[in-house]
C-alpha positions in Angstrom: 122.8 81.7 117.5 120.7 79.3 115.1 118.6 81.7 112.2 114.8 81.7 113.4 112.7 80.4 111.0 109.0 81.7 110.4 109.2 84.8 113.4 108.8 82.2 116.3 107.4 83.9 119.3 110.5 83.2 121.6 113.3 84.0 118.9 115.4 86.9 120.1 115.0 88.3 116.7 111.8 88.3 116.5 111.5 90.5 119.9 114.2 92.3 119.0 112.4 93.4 115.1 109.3 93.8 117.3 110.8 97.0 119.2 112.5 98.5 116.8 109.4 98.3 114.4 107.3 99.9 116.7 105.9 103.4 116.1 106.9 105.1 119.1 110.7 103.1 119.3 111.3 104.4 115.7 109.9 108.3 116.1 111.8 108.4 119.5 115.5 106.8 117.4 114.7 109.4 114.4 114.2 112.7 117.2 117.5 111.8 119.0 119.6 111.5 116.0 121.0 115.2 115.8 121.7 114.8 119.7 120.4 114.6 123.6 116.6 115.6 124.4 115.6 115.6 128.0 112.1 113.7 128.3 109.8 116.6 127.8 111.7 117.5 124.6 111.2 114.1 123.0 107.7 114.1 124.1 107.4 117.8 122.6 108.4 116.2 119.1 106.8 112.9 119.4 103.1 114.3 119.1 100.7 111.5 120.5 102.7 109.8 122.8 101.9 109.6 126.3 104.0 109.8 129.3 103.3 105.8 130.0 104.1 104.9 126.6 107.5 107.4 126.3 108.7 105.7 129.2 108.0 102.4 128.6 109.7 102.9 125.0 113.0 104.5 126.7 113.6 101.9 128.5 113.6 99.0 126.2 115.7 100.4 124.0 117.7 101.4 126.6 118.1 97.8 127.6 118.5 96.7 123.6 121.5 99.1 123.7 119.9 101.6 121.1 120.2 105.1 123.7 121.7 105.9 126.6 120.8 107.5 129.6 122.4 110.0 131.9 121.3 111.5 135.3 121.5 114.9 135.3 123.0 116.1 139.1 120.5 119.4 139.2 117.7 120.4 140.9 115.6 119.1 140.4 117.0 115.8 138.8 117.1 115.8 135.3 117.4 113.0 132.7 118.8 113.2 129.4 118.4 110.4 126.7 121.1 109.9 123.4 121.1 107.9 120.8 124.1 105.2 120.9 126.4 104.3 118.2 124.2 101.2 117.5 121.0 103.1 117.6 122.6 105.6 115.4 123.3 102.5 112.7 119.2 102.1 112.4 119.1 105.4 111.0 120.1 104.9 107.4 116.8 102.0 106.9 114.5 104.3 109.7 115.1 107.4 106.7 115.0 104.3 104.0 111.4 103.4 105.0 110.7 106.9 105.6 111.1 107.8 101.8 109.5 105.0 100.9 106.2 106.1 103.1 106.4 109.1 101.6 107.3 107.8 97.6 103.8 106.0 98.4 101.6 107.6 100.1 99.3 108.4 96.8 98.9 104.6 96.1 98.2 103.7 99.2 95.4 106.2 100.3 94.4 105.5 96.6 94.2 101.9 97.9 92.9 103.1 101.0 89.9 105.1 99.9 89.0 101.8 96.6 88.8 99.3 99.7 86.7 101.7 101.9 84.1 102.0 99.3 83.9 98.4 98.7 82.4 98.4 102.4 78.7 98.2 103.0 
């Protein structure tokens, strides 16, 4: 496949860099790394989330390949997400960008609080 230049909106890449970037796609990665969570227990640790939104974000990266799901045969059904070995490899830059949000975080609400006062 041909590099996309510039984030085109119909380059794989881009689609691909825009679900993995996403707030709720990187939480839900980071919870599943030391093992399977059933869907309440995800949404437990992923404070904020609704139940749309958890969904929604379990399936695509479902589809990209990133966890797995398994049907659990009790009663009632149960479902169990896991990270995959290729969702496992976004954990070293997920814990990367992590320390950098938290190296930073006094410059930027320093940042934050020099451009609020420059508002009328």
């Amino acid at each position: 496949m041909p590099e996309c230049q510039h984030f085109n909106i119909d380059c794989p890449s881009r689609q691909l860099f825009d679900q993995i970037a996403d707030k709720w796609s990187m939480m839900v990665l980071t919870v599943l790394v030391p093992g399977p969570m059933r869907f309440n227990a995800i949404k437990r640790h992923v404070e904020g989330v609704t139940q749309k939104a958890l969904t929604q974000c379990l399936r695509k990266l479902e589809r990209n390949g990133l966890l797995h799901r398994r049907v659990i045969p009790t009663s009632p059904v149960g479902v169990e997400y896991e990270i995959t070995p290729l969702g496992h490899s976004l954990h070293a830059p997920f814990k990367a960008l992590y320390r950098w949000t938290l190296d930073n975080i006094e410059d930027v609400e320093a940042s934050r609080k020099a451009f609020d006062l420059r508002l009328p």
